[in-house]
OpenMM code with the backbone's topology and positions (N, CA, C; nanometers):
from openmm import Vec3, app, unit

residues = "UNK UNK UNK UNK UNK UNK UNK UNK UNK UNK UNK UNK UNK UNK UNK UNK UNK UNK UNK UNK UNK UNK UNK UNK UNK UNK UNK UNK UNK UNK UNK UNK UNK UNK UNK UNK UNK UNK UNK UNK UNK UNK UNK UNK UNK UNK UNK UNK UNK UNK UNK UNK UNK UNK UNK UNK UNK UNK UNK UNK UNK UNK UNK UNK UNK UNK UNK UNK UNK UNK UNK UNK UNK".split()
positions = [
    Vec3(9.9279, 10.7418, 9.1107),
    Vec3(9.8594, 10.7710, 9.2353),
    Vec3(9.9490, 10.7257, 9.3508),
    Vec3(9.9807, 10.8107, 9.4329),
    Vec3(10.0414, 10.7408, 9.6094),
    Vec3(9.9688, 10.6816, 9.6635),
    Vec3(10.0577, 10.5756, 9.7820),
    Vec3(9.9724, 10.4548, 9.8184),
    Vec3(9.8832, 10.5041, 9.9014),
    Vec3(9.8383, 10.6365, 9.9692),
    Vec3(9.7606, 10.6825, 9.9843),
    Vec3(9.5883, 10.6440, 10.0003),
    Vec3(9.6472, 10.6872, 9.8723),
    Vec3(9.5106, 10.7078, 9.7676),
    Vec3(9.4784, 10.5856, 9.7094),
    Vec3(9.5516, 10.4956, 9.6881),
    Vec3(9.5406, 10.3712, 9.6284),
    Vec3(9.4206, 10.2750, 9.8006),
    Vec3(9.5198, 10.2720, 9.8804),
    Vec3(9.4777, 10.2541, 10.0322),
    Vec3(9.3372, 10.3086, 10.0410),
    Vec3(9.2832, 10.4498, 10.0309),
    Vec3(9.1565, 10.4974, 10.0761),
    Vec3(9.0738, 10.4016, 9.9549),
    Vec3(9.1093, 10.3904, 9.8366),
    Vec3(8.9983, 10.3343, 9.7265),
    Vec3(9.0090, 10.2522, 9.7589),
    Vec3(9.0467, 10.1277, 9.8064),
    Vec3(9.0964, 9.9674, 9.8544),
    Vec3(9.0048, 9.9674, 9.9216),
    Vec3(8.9703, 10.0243, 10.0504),
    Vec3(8.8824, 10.0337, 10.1691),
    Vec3(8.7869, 10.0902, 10.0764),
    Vec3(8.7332, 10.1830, 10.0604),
    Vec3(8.6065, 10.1969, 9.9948),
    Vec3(8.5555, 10.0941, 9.9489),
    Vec3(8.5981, 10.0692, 9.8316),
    Vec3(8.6166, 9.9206, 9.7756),
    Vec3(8.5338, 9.8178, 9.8223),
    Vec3(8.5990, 9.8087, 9.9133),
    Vec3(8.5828, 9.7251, 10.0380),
    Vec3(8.4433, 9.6505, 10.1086),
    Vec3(8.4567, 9.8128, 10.1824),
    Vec3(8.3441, 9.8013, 10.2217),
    Vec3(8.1879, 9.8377, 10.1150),
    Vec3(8.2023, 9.8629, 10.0395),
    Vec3(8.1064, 9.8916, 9.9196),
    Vec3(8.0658, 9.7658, 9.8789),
    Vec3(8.1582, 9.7189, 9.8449),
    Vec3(8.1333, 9.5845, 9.7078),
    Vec3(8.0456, 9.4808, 9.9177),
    Vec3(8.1429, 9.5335, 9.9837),
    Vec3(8.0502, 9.3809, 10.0708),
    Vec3(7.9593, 9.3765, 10.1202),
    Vec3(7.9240, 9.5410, 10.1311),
    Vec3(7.7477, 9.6214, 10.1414),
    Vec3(7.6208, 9.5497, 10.0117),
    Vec3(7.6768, 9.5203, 9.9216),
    Vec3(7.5677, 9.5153, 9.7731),
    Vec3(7.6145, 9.4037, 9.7253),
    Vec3(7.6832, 9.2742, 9.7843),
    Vec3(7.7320, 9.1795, 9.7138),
    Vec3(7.6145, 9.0980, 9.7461),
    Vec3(7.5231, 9.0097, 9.6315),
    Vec3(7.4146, 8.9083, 9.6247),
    Vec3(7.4421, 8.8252, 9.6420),
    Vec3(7.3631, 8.7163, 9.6787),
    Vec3(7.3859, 8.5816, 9.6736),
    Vec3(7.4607, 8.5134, 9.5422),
    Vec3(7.3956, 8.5441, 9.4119),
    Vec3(7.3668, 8.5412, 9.2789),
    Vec3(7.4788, 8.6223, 9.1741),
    Vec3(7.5694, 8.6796, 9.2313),
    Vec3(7.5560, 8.7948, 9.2085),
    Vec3(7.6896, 8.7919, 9.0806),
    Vec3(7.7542, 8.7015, 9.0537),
    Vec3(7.8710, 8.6402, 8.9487),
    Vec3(7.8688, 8.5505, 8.8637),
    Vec3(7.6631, 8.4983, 8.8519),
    Vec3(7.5794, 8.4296, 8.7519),
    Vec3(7.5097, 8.5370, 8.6910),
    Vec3(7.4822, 8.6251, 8.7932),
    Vec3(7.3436, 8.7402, 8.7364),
    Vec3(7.4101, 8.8230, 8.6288),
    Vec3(7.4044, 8.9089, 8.4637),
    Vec3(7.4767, 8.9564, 8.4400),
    Vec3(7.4059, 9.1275, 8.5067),
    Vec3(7.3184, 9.0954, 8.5514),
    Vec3(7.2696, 9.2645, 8.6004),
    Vec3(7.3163, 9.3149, 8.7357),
    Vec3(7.3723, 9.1831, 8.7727),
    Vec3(7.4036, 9.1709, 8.9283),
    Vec3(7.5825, 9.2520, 8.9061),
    Vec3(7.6486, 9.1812, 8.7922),
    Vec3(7.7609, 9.2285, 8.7464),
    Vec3(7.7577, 9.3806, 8.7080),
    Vec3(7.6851, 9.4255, 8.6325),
    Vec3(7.6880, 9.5229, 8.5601),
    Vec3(7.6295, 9.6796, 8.6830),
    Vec3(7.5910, 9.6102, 8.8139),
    Vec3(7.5802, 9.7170, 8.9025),
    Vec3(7.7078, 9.7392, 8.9350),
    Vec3(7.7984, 9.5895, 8.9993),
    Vec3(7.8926, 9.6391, 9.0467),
    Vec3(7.9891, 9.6939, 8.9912),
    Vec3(7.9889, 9.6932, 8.8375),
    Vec3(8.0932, 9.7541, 8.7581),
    Vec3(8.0635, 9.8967, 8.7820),
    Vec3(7.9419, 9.9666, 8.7974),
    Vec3(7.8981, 10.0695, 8.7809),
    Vec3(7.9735, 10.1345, 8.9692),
    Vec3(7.9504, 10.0709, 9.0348),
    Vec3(8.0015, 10.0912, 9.1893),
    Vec3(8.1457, 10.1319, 9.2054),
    Vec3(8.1918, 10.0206, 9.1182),
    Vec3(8.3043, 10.0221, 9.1086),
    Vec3(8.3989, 10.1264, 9.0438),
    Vec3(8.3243, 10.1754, 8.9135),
    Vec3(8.3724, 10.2912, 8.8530),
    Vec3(8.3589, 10.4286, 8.9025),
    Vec3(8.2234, 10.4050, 9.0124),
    Vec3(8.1968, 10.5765, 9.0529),
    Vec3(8.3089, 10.5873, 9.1686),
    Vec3(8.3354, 10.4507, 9.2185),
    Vec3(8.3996, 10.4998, 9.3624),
    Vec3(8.5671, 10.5700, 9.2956),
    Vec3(8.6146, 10.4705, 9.1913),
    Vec3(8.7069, 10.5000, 9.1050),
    Vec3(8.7433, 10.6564, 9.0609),
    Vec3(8.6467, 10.7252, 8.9766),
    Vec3(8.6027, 10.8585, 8.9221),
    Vec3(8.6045, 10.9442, 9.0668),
    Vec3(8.5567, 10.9014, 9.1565),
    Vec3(8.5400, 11.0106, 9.2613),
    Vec3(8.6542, 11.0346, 9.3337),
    Vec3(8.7730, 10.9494, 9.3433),
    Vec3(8.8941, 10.9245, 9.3965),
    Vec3(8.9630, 10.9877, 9.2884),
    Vec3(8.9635, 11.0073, 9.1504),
    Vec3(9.0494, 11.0907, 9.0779),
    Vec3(9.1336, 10.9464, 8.9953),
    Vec3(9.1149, 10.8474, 8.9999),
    Vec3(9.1757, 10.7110, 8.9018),
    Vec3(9.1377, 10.7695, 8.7986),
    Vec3(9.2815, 10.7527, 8.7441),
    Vec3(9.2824, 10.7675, 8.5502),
    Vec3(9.1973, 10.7066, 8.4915),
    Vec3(9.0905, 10.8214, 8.4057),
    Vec3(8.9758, 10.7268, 8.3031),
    Vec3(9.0694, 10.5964, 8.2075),
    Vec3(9.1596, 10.6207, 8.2072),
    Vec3(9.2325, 10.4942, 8.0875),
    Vec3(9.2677, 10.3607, 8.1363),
    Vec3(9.2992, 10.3817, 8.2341),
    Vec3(9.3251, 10.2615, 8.3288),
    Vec3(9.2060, 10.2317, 8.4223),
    Vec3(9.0722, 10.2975, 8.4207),
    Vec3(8.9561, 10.2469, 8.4707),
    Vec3(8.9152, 10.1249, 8.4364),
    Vec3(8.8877, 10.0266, 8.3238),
    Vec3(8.8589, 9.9413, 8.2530),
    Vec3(8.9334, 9.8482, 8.3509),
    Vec3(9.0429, 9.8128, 8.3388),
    Vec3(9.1639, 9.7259, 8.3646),
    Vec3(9.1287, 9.6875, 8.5248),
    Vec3(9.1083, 9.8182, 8.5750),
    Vec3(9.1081, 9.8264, 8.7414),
    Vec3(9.0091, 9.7165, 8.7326),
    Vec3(8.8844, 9.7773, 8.6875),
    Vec3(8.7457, 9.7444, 8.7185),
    Vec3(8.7276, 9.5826, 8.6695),
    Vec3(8.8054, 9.5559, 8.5831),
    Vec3(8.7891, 9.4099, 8.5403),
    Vec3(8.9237, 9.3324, 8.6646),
    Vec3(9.0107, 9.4117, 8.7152),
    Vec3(9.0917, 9.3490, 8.8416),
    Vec3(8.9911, 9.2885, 8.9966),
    Vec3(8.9226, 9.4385, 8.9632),
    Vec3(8.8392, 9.4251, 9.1229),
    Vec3(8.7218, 9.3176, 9.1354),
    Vec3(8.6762, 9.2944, 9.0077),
    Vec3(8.5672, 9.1919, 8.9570),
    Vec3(8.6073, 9.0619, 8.9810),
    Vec3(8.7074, 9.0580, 8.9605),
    Vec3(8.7982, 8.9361, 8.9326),
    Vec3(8.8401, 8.8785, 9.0573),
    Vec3(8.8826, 8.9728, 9.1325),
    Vec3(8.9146, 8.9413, 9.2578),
    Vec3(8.8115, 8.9834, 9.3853),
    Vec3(8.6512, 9.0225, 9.3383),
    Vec3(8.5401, 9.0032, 9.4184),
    Vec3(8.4963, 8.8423, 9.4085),
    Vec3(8.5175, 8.7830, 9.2874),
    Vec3(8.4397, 8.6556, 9.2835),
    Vec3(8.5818, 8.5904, 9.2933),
    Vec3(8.6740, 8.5807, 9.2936),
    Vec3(8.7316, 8.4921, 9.3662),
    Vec3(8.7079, 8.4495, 9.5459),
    Vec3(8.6703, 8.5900, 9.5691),
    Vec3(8.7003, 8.6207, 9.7503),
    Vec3(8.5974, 8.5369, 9.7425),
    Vec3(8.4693, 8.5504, 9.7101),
    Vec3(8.3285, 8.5330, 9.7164),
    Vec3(8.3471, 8.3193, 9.6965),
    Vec3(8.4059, 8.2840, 9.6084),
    Vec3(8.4150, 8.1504, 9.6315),
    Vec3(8.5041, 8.1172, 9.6938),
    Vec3(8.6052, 8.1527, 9.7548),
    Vec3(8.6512, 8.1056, 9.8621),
    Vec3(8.6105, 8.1130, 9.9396),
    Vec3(8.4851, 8.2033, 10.0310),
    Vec3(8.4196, 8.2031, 10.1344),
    Vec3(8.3222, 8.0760, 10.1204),
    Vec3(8.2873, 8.0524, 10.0192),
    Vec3(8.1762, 7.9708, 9.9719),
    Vec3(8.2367, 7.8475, 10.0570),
    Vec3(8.3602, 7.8512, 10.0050),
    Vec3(8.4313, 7.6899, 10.0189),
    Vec3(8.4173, 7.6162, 10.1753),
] * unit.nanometer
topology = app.Topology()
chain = topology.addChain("A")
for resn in residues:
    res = topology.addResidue(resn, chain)
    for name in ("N", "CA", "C"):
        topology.addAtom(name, app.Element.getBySymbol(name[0]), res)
């Protein structure tokens, strides 16, 4: 993918995950399992390779609850 396209899903991203992010929401596993679902449609709709979806989606997770406790801090 060109950085483009990488850039428009980043911002989506973005602003998505900080629209629907809970209080709870990296204890809850239902709280998780939406945003995986968020995460994959915005993915699929941008044209990201189904094979490397997984990987992404466990990147963006990873680095939502990091952001999320560092704000905490």
């Amino acid at each position: 993918m060109d950085a483009d396209s990488l850039k428009a899903i980043a911002h989506e991203l973005l602003v998505s995950l900080k629209g629907s992010v809970s209080v709870d929401w990296s204890h809850r596993e239902s709280a998780r399992a939406r945003m995986r679902v968020l995460v994959k449609r915005i993915l699929r709709n941008h044209g990201f390779p189904p094979d490397l979806q997984d990987a992404a989606v466990q990147t963006v997770l990873r680095q939502a609850e990091a952001f999320s406790l560092q704000r905490a801090v």
